[in-house]
NUTOR-414545 format. One record per residue (C-alpha): residue in three letters; x, y, z. Coordinates in steps of 0.001 Angstrom, whole numbers, padded with zeros to 6 digits, always signed. Example, Ala and Ser with C-alpha at 12.3 -4.5 7.8 and 13.67 -1.06 7.14 Angstrom:
<nodes>
ala+012300-004500+007800;ser+013670-001060+007140;
</nodes>
This chain:
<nodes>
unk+092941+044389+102252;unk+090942+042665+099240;unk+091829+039313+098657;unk+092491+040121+094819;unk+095055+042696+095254;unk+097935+041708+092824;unk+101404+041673+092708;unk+101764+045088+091006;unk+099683+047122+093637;unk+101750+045119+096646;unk+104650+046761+095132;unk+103730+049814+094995;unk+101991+049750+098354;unk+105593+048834+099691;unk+107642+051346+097738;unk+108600+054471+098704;unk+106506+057046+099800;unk+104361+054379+101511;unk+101377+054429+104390;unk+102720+053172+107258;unk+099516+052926+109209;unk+098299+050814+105950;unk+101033+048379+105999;unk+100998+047603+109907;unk+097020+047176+109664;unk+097442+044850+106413;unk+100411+042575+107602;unk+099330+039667+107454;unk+096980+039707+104379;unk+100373+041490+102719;unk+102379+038366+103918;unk+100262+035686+102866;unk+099762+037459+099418;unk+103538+037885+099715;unk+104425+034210+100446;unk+102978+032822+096819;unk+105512+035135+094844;unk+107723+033071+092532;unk+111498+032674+092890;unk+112094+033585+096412;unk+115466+033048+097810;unk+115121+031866+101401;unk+117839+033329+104029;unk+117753+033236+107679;unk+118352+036075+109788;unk+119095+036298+112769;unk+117706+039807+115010;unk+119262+039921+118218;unk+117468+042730+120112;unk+117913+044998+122792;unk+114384+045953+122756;unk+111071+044325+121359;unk+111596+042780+117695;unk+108987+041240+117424;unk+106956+043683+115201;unk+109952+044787+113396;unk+110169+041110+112438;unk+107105+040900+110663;unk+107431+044110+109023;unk+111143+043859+107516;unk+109425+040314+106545;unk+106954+041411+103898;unk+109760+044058+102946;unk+112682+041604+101846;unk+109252+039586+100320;unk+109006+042563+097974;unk+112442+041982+097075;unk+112358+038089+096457;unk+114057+037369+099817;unk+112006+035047+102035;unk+113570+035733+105628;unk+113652+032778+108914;unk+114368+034245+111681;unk+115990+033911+114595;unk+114710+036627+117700;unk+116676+036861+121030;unk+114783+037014+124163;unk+114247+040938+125445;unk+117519+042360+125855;unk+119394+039163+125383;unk+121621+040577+122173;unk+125092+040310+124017;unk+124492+037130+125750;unk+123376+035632+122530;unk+126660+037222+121027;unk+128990+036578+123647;unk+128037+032989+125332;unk+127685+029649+124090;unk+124204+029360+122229;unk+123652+025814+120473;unk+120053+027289+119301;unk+121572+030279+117254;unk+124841+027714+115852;unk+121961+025524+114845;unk+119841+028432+113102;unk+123437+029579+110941;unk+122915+032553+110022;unk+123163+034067+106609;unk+122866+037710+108529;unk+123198+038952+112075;unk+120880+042299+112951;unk+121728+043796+115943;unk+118734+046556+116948;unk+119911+048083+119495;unk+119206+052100+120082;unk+120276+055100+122537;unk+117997+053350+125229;unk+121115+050476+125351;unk+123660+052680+126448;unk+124395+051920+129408;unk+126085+055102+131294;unk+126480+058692+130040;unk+128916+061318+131425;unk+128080+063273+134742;unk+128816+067043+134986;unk+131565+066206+137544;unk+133473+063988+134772;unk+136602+065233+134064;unk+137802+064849+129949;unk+139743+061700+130985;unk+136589+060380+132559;unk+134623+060713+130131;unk+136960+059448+127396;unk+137301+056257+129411;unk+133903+055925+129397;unk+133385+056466+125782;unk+135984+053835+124999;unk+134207+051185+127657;unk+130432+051803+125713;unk+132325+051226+122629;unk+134429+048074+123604;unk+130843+046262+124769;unk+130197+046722+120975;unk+133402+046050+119284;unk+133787+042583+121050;unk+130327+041358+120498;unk+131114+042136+116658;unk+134660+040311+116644;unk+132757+037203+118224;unk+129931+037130+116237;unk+132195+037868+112782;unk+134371+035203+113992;unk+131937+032621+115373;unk+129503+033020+112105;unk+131488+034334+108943;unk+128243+036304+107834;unk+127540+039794+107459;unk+126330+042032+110532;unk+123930+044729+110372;unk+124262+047315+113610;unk+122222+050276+114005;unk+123846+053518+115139;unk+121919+055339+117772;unk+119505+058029+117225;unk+120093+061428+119133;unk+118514+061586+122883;unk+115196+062643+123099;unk+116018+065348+125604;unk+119024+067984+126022;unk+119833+068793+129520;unk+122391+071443+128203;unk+119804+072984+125613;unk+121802+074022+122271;unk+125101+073217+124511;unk+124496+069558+124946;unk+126097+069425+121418;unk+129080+070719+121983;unk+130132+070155+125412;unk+131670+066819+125943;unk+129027+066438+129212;unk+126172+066243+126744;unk+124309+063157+126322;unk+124093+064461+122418;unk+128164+065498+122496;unk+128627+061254+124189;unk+125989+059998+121364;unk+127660+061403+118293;unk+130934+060272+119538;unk+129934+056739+119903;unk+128532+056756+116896;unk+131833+057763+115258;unk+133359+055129+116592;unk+130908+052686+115287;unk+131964+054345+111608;unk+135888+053576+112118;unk+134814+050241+112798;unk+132823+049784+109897;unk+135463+051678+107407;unk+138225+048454+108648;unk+135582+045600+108697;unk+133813+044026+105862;unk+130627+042378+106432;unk+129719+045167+108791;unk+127243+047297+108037;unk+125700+050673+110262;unk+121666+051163+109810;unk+121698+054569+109926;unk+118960+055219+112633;unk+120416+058543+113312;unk+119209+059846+109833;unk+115925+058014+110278;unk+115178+059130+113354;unk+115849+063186+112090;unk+113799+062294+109177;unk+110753+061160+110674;unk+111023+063474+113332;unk+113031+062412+117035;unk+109532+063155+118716;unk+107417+061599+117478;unk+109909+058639+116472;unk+111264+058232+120274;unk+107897+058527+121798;unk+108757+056882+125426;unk+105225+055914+126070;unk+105824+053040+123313;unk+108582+051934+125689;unk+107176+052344+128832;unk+103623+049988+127434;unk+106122+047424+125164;unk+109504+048362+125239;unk+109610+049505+122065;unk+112356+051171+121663;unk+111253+053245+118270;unk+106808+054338+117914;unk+105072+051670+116469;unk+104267+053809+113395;unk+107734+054340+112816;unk+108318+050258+112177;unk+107378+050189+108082;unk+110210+053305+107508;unk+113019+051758+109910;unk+112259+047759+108369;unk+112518+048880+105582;unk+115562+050427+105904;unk+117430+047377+107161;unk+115690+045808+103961;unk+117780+047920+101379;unk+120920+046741+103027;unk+119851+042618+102927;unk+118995+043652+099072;unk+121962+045216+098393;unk+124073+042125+100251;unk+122299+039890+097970;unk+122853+041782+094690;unk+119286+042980+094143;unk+119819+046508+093394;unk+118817+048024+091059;unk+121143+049107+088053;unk+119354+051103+085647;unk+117509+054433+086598;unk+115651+055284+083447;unk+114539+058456+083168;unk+111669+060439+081319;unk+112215+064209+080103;unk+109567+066632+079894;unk+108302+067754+082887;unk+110755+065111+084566;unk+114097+066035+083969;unk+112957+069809+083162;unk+109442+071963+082951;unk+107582+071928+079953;unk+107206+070504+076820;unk+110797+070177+074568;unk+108783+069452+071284;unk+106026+072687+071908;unk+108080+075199+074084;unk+111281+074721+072480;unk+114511+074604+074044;unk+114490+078277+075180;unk+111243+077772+076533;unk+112033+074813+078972;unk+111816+075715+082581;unk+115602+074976+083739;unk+118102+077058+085698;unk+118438+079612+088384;unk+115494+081658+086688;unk+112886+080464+087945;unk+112291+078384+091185;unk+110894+075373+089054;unk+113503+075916+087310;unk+116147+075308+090040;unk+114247+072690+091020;unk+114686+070339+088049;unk+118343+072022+087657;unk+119155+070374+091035;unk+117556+066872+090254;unk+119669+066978+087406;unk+122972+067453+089083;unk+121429+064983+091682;unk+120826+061894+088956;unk+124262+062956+087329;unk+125768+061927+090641;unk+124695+058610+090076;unk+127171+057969+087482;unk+129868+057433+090409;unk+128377+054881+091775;unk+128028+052493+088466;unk+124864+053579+087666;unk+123444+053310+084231;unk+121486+056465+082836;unk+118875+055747+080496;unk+116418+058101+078586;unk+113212+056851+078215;unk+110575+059659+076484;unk+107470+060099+074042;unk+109969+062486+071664;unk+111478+062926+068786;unk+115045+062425+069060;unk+116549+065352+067922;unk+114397+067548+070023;unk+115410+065302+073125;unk+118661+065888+072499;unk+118474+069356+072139;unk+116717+069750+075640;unk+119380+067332+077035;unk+122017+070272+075478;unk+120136+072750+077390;unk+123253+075167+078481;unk+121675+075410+082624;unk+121245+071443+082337;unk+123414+069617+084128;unk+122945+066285+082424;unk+123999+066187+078505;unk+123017+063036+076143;unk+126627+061485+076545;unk+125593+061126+080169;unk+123106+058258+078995;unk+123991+054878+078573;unk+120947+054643+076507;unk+118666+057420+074533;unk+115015+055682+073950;unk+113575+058995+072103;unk+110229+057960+069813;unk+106733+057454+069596;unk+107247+053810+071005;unk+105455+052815+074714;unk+107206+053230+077158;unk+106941+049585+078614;unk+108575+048604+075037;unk+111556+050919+074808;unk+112110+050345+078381;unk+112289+046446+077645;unk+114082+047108+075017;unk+116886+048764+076663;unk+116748+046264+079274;unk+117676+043679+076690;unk+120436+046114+074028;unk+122417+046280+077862;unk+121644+042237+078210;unk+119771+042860+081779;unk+116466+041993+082660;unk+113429+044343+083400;unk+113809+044571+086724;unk+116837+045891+086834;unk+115228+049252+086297;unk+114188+051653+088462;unk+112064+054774+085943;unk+111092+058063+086716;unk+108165+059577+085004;unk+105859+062560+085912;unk+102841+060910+084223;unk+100796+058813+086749;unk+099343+057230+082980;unk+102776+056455+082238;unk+103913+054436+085383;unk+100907+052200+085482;unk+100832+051159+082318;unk+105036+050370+082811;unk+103972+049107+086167;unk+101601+046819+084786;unk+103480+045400+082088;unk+107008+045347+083532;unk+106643+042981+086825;unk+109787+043940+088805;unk+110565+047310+087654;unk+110532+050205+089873;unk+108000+052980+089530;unk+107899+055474+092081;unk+105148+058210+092999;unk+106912+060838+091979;unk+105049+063563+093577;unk+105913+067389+091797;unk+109252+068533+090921;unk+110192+069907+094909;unk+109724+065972+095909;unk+111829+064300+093359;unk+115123+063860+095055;unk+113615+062874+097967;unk+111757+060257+096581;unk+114210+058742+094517;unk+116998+058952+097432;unk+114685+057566+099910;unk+113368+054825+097730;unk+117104+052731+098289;unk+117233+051567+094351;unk+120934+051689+094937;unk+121488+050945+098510;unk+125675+050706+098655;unk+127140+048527+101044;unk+130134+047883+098292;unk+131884+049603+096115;unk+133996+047996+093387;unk+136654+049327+090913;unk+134178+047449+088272;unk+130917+049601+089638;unk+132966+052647+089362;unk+133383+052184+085761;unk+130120+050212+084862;unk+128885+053165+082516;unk+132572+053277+080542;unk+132459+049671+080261;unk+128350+049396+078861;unk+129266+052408+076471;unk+132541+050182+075401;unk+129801+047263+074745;unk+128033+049542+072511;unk+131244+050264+070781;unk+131565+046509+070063;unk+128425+046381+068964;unk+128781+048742+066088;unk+132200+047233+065193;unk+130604+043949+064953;unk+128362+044907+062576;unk+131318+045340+060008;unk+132069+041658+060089;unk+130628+038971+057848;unk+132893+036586+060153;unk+131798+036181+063419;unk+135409+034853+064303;unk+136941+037744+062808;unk+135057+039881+064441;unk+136266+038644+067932;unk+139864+037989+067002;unk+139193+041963+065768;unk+138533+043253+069367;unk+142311+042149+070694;unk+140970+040173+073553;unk+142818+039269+077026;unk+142023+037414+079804;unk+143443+036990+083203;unk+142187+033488+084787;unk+143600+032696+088465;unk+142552+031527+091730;unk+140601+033770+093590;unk+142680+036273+095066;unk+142407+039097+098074;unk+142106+042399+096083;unk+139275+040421+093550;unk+137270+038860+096873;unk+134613+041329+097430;unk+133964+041761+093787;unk+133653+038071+093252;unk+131214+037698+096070;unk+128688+041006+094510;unk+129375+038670+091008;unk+127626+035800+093190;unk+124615+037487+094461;unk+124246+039827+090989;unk+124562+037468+088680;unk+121322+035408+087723;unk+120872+035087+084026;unk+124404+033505+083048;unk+124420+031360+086676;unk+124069+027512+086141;unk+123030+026857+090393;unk+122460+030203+090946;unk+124423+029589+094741;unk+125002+032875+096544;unk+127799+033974+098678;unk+129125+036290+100911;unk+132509+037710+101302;unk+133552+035637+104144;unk+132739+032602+102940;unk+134158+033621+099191;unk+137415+033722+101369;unk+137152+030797+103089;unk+136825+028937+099565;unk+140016+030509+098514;unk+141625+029123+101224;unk+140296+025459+100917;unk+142403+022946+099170;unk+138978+020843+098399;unk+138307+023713+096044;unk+139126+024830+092769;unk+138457+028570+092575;unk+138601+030338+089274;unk+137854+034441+088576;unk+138449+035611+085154;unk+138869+039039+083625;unk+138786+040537+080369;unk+140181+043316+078432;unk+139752+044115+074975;unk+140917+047201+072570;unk+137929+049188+073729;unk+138524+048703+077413;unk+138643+046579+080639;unk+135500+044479+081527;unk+136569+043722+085066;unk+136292+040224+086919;unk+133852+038865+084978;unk+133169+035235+085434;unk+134102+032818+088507;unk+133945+029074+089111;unk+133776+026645+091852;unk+134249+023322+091719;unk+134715+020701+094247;unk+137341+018254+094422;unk+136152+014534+095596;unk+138722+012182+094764;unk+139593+011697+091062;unk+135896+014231+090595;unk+135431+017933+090486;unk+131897+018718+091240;unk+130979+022041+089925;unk+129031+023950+092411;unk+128998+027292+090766;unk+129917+029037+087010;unk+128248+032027+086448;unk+129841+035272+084172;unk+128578+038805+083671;unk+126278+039311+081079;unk+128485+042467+079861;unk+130543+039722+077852;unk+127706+037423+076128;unk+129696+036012+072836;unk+132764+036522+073564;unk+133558+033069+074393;unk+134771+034053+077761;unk+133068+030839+079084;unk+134822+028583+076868;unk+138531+030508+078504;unk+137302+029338+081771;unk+136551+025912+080685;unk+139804+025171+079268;unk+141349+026504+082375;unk+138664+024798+084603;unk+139828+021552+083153;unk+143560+022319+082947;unk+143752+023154+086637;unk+141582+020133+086968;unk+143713+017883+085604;unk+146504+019291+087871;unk+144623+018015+090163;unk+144183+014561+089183;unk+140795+015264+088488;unk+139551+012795+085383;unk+135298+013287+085480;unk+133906+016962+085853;unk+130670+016990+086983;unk+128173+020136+086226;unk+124853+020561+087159;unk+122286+023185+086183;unk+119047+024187+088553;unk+116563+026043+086568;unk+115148+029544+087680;unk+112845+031960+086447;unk+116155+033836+084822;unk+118690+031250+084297;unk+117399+029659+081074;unk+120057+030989+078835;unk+122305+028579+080435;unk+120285+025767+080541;unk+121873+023808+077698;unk+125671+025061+078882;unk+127289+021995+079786;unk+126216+020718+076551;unk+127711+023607+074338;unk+130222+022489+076777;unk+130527+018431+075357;unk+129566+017453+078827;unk+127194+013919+078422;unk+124020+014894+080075;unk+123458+011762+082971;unk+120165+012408+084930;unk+117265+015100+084432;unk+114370+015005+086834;unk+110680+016229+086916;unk+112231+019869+088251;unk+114427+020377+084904;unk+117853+020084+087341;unk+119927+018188+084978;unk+123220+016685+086031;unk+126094+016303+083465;unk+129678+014767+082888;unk+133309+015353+081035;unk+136109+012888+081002;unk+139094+015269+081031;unk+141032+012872+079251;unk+139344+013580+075876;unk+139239+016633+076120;unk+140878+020118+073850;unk+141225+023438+073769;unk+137877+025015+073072;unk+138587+029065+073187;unk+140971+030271+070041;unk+140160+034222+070391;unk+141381+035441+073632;unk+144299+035170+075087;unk+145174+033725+078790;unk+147651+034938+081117;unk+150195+036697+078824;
</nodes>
């Protein structure tokens, strides 16, 4: 690999549709260009094996890289995963992990029925396989509070039974399945546990070629060495989506993207889209397939060289599936597209690389590529290849699933509602005392836990320390009388925003030591922040509390915030060479600061 390959072409080398063969033969020129990124967030991980990690290690490494995680890691010996898990370990206790991987595959199951097994034989046998799991994962969960990450296992290479093997509750294939079903019940009760889906990867890339045994009879590999860059970065798209670095925005072009041909030159009627043709059913079902996207909190955006009425006539198309009040956001004109895409970006108060676009043009995506660091821009391929390529990319990996994401396209149209109301008022005051506003600020509680914890790892630009956590430690916090743990919500006459904000502080005698305030940017200006405060101090005060002490750490995205604590009337006390600037309020003097919303009623 040339030593002056930027940042843009490592991305794209490392997004989906990638060369496999290219990435394992470039590893280590990939990590060292990889290592010098800006604004990495360092988490350990631990991999505890039942085959040979080591390569899978490296890979998953430049992976996460890509996605501004910088892993440590932790690698059992060969085979060692359950006595890692299951017996005292002062080396893994001293790592503390911030995620567990357990790679484990069909080649660690220890016994599979016989012919001669009768149904409660093999039933008992199921359940043992299973238990050897389920109490490793009720150890580990308990022992290390973090989230797990536990591969399923991929079918058996061979079927003894042929087609039967499926069926028949002999079948290694029957025995697999069912395992693997019981791995899902566990992960549908647990949080923090999360099932890489080997199973699908291993159809995908074809069992073959994917189990090819002489791998494991030369390494003890329990996957083909070619196979590493597709099942690392797999595991990848979960750690991103633990850590809030999904995307949120899948911006989309139109002609030729969203249907076939030119709106502006063919006309509506002349658009390939529909059961017509087989193009035409092709962008017909990538249509329906984006508009799915919608359930899962994902904002549509239009993106196109167009005049806006004919875009919305081809978005009316009676055989499309998608219609323009599908779109968050309609960028229709003769702007580029880097522009209108940074543009939207900003109108939904997210940053760039929040975006994930979709464009036929090659032209297109490098220029956005180029001039939007961050942003996704996949090779698209022709029409046939689209779903593919966007589902396999893992933009929006789920491993949660809020009320709030459910509802994340409501609540950004409701902003836009605002927006235009806001407009009609010469007073700003008015204007907020206009939208009805009411807030709901408690101590963190069970049903708001997960959500609070996404808040943590989502959140960057409104995020004074920028600390990230997971669920199980969100919960020990709520628990923890040292603690003062805050979530607000907000509702207004257009709508409910959700839990929106949270704060931690730390009690230490008569100080509270603020180690976390963050809030969504959804509700910029509404003086949500200044509700919190006057609660923060309140309950402080409870509390016996008489200096509050904030601190802000500066990042690449945080800047908005840097001067919070002053808007605040904290007294700045220290700054040093870094910009992390450490501030103070006496509670005694203070008052009310929010006179628009109101708390608790």
């Amino acid at each position: 690999m040339s030593k002056s390959i930027d940042v843009q072409e490592i991305q794209s080398k490392l997004e989906w549709p990638f060369d496999n063969e290219w990435i394992l033969s470039n590893r280590r020129a990939l990590k060292r260009a990889l290592s010098e990124k800006e604004g990495l967030v360092t988490k350990k991980i631990a991999i505890l094996g039942g085959s040979t990690t080591n390569d899978i290690a490296v890979i998953l490494a430049l992976f996460l890289m890509n996605y501004g995680i910088k892993p440590e890691f932790y690698q059992s010996e060969y085979a060692q995963y359950w006595q890692d898990a299951m017996f005292d370990n002062p080396e893994l206790k001293e790592f503390a992990p911030d995620i567990i991987f357990i790679h484990t595959t069909n080649r660690n199951i220890t016994a599979f029925p016989a012919l001669t097994d009768e149904k409660e034989r093999i039933d008992a046998l199921l359940n043992e396989q299973f238990e050897h799991f389920r109490v490793m994962w009720d150890k580990l969960l308990d022992t290390y509070h973090c989230p797990i990450i536990q591969n399923n296992f991929e079918p058996p290479l061979y079927r003894l039974l042929g087609n039967k093997d499926v069926s028949d509750i002999h079948g290694k294939t029957n025995f697999t399945a069912k395992l693997n079903m019981k791995f899902y019940e566990y992960a549908e009760t647990h949080e923090n546990f999360y099932i890489n889906d080997i199973n699908y990867l291993a159809a995908s890339y074809g069992l073959s070629r994917w189990s090819d045994p002489g791998y494991w009879y030369m390494y003890k590999y329990a996957l083909a060495l070619e196979a590493i860059p597709e099942f690392a970065f797999n595991v990848a798209n979960i750690i991103k989506s633990i850590y809030g670095k999904n995307k949120k925005i899948l911006a989309l072009d139109l002609d030729n993207t969203l249907w076939g041909g030119v709106v502006g030159d063919d006309g509506v009627n002349g658009l390939e889209l529909g059961p017509e043709t087989a193009t035409g059913q092709a962008y017909g079902e990538f249509q329906s397939y984006v508009k799915e996207f919608k359930q899962l909190g994902v904002l549509l955006t239009v993106c196109s060289k167009n005049d806006e009425e004919n875009a919305v006539a081809g978005l009316n198309h009676p055989d499309g599936a998608l219609k323009p009040d599908d779109f968050t956001v309609i960028k229709a004109n003769w702007e580029t597209k880097d522009l209108n895409l940074s543009n939207t970006a900003s109108e939904l108060n997210l940053l760039p690389e929040s975006i994930a676009f979709v464009d036929d043009n090659p032209a297109e995506r490098t220029i956005v590529r180029a001039q939007l660091p961050g942003a996704a821009v996949p090779e698209i391929g022709t029409v046939e290849e689209y779903i593919r390529c966007v589902d396999r990319s893992g933009f929006f990996e789920v491993t949660s699933l809020s009320k709030d994401d459910l509802k994340r396209g409501e609540m950004y149209k409701a902003n836009a509602e605002r927006q235009r109301l806001e407009k009609q008022y010469e007073n700003y005051e008015d204007y907020l005392r206009s939208l009805e506003m009411k807030g709901e600020i408690a101590p963190f509680a069970p049903v708001y836990l997960q959500r609070i914890a996404q808040l943590t790892n989502k959140s960057n630009q409104f995020n004074v320390t920028t600390k990230r956590y997971t669920a199980a430690e969100i919960e020990a916090l709520a628990e923890d009388d040292s603690h003062i743990c805050l979530y607000g919500r907000l509702v207004d006459k257009f709508g409910d925003n959700g839990v929106v904000s949270v704060v931690i502080g730390r009690l230490e005698g008569k100080e509270m030591h603020m180690e976390l305030w963050l809030m969504s940017c959804r509700v910029l200006k509404r003086d949500m922040e200044l509700a919190m405060l006057d609660t923060v101090v309140e309950e402080a005060k409870k509390r016996g509390v008489e200096q509050i002490y904030g601190y802000y750490y500066p990042t690449a995205k945080n800047k908005m915030v840097k001067e919070l604590y002053a808007h605040f009337g904290f007294d700045k006390q220290s700054e040093d060479e870094a910009g992390n600037t450490v501030w103070k309020l006496e509670t005694a003097d203070y008052s009310k600061r929010c006179h628009v919303i109101a708390i608790n009623e």
